[in-house]
C-alpha positions in Angstrom: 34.3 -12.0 -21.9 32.0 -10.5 -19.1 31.1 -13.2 -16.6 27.9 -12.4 -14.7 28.1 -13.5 -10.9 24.3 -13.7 -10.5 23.9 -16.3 -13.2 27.0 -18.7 -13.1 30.0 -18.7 -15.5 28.4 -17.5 -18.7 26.8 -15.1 -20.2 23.0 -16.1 -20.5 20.7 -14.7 -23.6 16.8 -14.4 -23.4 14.5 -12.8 -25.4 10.9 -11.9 -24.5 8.5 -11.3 -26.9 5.9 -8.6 -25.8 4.1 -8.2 -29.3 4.6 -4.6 -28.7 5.6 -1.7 -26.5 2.9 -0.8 -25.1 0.2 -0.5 -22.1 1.6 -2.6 -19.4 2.9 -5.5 -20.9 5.1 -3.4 -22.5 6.1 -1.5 -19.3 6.5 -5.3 -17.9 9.0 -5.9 -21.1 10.7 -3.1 -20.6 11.5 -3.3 -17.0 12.6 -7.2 -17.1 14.7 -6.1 -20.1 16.5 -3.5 -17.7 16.3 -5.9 -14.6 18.0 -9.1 -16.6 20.5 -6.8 -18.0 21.9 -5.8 -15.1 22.1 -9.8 -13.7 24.3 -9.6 -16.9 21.7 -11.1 -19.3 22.1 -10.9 -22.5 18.6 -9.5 -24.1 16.7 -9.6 -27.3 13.3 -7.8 -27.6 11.2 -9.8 -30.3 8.3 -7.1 -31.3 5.9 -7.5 -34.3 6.0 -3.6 -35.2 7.7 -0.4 -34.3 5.3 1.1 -32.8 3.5 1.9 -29.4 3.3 4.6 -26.9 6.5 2.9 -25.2 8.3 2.4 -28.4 10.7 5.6 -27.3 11.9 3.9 -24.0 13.3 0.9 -25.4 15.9 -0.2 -23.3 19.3 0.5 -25.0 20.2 -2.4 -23.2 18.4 -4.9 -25.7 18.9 -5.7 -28.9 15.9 -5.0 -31.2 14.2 -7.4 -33.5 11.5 -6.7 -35.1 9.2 -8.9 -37.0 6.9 -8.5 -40.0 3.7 -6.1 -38.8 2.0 -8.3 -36.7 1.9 -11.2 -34.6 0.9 -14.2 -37.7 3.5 -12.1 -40.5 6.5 -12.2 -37.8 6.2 -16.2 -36.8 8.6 -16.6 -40.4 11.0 -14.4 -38.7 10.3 -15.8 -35.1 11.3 -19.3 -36.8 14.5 -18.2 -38.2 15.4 -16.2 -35.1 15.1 -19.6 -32.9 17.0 -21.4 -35.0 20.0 -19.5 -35.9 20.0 -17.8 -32.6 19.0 -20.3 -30.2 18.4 -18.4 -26.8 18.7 -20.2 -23.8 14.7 -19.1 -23.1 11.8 -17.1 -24.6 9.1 -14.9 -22.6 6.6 -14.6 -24.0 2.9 -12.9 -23.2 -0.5 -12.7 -24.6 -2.5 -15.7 -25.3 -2.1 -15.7 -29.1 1.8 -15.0 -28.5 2.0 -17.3 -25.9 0.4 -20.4 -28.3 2.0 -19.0 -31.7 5.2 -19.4 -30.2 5.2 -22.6 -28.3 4.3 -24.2 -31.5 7.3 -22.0 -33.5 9.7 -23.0 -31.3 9.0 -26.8 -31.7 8.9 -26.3 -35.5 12.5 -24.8 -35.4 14.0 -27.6 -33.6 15.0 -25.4 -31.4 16.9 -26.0 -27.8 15.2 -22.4 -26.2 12.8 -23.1 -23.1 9.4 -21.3 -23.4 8.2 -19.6 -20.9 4.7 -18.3 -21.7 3.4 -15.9 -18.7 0.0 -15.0 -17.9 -0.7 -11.4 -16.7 -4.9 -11.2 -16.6 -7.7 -13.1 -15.0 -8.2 -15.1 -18.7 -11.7 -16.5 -17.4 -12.5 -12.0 -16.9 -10.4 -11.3 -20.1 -12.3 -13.6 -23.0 -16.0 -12.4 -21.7 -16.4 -10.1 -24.0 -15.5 -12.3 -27.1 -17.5 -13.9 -29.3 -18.3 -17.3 -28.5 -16.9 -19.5 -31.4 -13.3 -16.6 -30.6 -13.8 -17.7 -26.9 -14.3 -21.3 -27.4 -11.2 -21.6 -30.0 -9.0 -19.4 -27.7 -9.6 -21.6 -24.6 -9.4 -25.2 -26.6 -6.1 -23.6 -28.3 -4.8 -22.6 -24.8 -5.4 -25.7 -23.0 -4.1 -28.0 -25.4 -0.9 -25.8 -26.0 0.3 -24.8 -22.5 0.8 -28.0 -21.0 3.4 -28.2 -24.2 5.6 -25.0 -22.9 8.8 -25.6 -20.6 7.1 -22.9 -18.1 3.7 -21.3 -17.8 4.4 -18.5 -15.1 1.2 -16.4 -13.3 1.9 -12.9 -12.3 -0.1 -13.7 -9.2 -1.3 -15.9 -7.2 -5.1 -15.1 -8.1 -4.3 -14.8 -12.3 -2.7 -18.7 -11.6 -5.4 -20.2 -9.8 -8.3 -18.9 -12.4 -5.9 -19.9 -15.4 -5.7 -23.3 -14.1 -9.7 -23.5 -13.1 -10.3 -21.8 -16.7 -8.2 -24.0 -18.8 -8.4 -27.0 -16.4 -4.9 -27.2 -15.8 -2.5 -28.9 -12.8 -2.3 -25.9 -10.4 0.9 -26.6 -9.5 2.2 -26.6 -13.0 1.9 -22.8 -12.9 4.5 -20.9 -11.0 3.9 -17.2 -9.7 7.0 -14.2 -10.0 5.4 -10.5 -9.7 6.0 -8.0 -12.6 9.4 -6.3 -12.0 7.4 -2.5 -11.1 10.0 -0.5 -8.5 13.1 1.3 -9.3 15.3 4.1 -8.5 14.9 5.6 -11.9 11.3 5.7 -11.0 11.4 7.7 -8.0 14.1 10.2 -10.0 11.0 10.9 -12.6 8.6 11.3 -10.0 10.6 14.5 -9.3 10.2 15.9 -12.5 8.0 18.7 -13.3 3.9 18.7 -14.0 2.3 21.2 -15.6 -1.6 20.8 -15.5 -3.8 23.4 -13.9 -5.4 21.1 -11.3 -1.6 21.2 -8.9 -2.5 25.2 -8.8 -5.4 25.0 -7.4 -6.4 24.5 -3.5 -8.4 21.1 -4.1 -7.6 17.7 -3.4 -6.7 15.4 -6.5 -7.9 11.9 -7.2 -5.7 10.0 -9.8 -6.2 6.6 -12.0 -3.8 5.5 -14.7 -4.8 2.9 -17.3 -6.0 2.5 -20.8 -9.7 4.0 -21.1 -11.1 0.5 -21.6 -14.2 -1.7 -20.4 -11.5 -3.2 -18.4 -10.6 -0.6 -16.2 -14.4 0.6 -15.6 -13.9 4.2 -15.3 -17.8 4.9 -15.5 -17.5 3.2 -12.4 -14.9 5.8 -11.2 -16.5 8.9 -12.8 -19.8 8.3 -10.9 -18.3 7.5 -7.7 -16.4 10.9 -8.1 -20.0 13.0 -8.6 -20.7 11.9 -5.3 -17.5 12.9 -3.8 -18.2 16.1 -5.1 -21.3 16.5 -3.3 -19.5 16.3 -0.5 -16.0 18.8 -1.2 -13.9 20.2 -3.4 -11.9 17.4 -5.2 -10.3 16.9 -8.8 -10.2 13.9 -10.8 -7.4 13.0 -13.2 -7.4 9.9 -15.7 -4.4 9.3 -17.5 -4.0 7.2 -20.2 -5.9 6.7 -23.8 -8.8 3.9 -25.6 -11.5 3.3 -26.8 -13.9 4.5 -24.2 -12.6 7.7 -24.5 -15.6 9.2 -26.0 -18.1 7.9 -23.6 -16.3 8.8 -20.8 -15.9 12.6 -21.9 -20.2 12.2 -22.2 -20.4 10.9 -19.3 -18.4 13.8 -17.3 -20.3 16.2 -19.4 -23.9 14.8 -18.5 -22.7 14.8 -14.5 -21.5 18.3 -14.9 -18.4 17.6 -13.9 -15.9 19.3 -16.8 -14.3 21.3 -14.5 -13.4 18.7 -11.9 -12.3 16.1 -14.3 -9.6 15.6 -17.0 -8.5 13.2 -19.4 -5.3 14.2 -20.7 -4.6 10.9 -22.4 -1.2 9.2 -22.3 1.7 10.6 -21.0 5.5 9.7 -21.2 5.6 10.3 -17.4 3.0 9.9 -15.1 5.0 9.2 -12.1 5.4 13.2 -11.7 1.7 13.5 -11.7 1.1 10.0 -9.5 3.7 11.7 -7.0 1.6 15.0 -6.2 -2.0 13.7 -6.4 -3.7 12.6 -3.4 -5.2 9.3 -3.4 -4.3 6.9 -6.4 -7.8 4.6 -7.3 -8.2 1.5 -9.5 -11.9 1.1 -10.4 -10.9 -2.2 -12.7 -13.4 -4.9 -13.6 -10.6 -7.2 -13.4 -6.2 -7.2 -13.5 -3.3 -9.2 -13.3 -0.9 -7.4 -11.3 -1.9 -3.9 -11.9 1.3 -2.1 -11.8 0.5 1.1 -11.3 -1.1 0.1 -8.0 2.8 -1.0 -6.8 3.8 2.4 -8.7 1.2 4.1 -6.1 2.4 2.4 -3.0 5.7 2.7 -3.9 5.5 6.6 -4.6 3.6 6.6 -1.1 0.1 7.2 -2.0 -3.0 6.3 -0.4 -4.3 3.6 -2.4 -8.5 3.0 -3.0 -8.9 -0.4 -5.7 -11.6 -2.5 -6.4 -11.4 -6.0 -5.3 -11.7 -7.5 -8.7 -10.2 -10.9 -10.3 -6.9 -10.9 -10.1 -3.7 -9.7 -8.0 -4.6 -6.4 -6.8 -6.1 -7.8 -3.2 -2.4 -9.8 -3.1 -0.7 -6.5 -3.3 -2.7 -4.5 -1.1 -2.9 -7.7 1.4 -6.4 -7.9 1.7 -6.5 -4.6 2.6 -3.6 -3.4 4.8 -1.8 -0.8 2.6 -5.5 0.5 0.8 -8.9 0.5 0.8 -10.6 -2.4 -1.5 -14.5 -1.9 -2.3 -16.4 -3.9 -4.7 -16.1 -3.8 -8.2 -19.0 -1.6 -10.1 -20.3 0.1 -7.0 -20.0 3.7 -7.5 -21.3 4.0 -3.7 -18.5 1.9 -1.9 -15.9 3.5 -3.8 -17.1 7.2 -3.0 -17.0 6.3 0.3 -13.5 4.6 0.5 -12.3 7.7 -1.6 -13.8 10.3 0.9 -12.4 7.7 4.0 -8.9 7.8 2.2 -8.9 11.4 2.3 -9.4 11.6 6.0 -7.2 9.0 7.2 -3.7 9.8 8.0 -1.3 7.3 5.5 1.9 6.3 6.7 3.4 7.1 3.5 7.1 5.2 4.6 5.1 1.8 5.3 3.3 2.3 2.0 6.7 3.4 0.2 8.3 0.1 1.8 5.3 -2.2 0.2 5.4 -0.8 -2.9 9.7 -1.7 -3.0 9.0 -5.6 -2.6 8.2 -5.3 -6.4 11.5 -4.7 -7.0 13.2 -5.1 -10.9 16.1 -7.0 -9.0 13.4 -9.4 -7.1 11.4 -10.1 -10.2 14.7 -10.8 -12.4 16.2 -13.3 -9.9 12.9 -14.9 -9.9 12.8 -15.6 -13.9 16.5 -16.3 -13.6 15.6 -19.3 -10.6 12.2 -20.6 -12.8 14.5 -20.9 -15.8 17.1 -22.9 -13.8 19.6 -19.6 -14.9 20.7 -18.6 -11.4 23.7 -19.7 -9.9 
């Protein structure tokens, strides 16, 4: 039997639930997956479905187990899973996946701690439901939390408003950052990109993120019609959503078809992060936006929005980027153009960005669950 020095004298299994592959809770899954594994942690990825544009770079470290469609038709196979399997803990994330399975796990009998983690500013998250959804969400929360073995924030800012939102103890929500830095990251960043804008003599301003109300990138494409006014520059969003539609109006009505591009979501946007200019987060609100560490860590100049949430934690209130307020088209113009002229210690930036380590972020979970030795 392998015997894993990091975690004591046995072999440890978890399993974390991420619903699905995809967006960035799936990137989260998929890195703590390949961070636990290599403490020797033995891993089971619960998902609902097959599916999601991450689906492809399941970690061949993990065993797959895949439930009934979505998240209420897989609770069945959740139940039996607890109790024949009997993990030592389950992660778990999403607020409906976070309750569903607190309560499964109790039904089962089972011995597995839950931890349910929180990875948004909820009190941002729930606006736009309706209000009998909202109400019910919150009450469901609130009452069901307290019942899990741990509720963990991915920062500091997404565990105080949980705990004002749900009106919970403060201190009974720990913090560990997302697992976000790797070698194998900077090794893609070397790969090749093929899209016209890195022929032409023009500096390139980059966002990655679903196109949703979330991440605000009206916000974005107006601030970048007024960096135009002022020189050359080219704007690329990657990622997919449902604002994808507005936003190609939107660059239409400003004119600005040539300067922007939306090439939806790609299997590697760390080639394309490395050899733009100035990474910018326009978001509304976050958790621990991971392609802001992703930035840093590929040493770009970051611009972001001080919205709810951890991005002002990463940055440090402002010492490795420039943060502007959210939904001014104005202030972030101006902190693009400013980033542009500023000379980045790219190193420093690089160095920030590798605190978010997979190692640092596994050890974490390992000392919350009471695995580490």
């Amino acid at each position: 039997m392998y015997v894993a020095s990091e975690i004591g004298t046995e072999i440890r299994r978890i399993c974390i639930f991420p619903e699905v592959l995809q967006s960035g809770i799936g990137r989260y899954a998929i890195n703590l997956t390949k961070a636990l594994s290599s403490l020797g942690v033995e891993v089971d990825l619960f998902l609902t479905r097959d599916q999601g544009d991450l689906i492809q770079q399941a970690p061949k470290e993990a065993r797959l187990i895949m439930g009934g469609g979505s998240t209420k038709k897989s609770l069945k196979r959740l139940h039996s899973y607890l109790r024949e399997e009997k993990p030592d803990a389950l992660i778990t994330a999403h607020n409906h996946v976070n309750v569903s399975s607190i309560w499964v796990n109790r039904l089962a009998l089972s011995p597995t701690r839950v931890m349910i983690t929180l990875h948004t500013a909820m009190s941002k998250d729930d606006h736009s439901l309706e209000p009998r959804k909202k109400r019910l969400i919150r009450e469901l929360c609130r009452f069901s939390y307290p019942l899990a073995d741990h509720i963990v924030a991915v920062s500091e800012a997404v565990a105080d408003d949980t705990a004002q939102h749900l009106s919970l103890q403060r201190q009974k929500i720990a913090v560990a950052y997302n697992p976000v830095f790797s070698q194998a990251m900077l090794q893609r960043a070397e790969e090749a990109v093929s899209h016209p804008f890195f022929n032409q003599e023009a500096p390139i301003f980059i966002s990655i993120g679903r196109l949703t109300e979330q991440k605000d990138y009206f916000t974005l494409i107006r601030a970048f019609a007024q960096v135009r006014v002022r020189q050359k520059a080219k704007l690329l969003i990657l990622g997919e959503g449902e604002d994808r539609g507005r936003l190609e109006a939107l660059t239409e009505e400003l004119g600005l078809e040539d300067d922007v591009a939306l090439p939806g979501f790609l299997d590697n946007p760390y080639a394309y992060l490395k050899r733009s200019d100035v990474f910018v987060s326009s978001s509304a609100w976050e958790g621990l936006p991971t392609v802001v560490i992703e930035a840093l860590a590929l040493g770009k100049a970051v611009v972001a929005t001080d919205c709810p949430g951890g991005t002002a934690e990463i940055l440090e209130g402002g010492q490795y980027g420039h943060l502007v307020e959210v939904a001014n088209p104005v202030a972030l113009a101006q902190a693009m153009l400013a980033s542009l002229e500023k000379t980045w210690d790219a190193g420093r930036l690089a160095k920030r960005g590798a605190d978010f380590s997979l190692e640092a972020s596994a050890k974490r979970y390992l000392e919350l669950l009471g695995l580490s030795s």
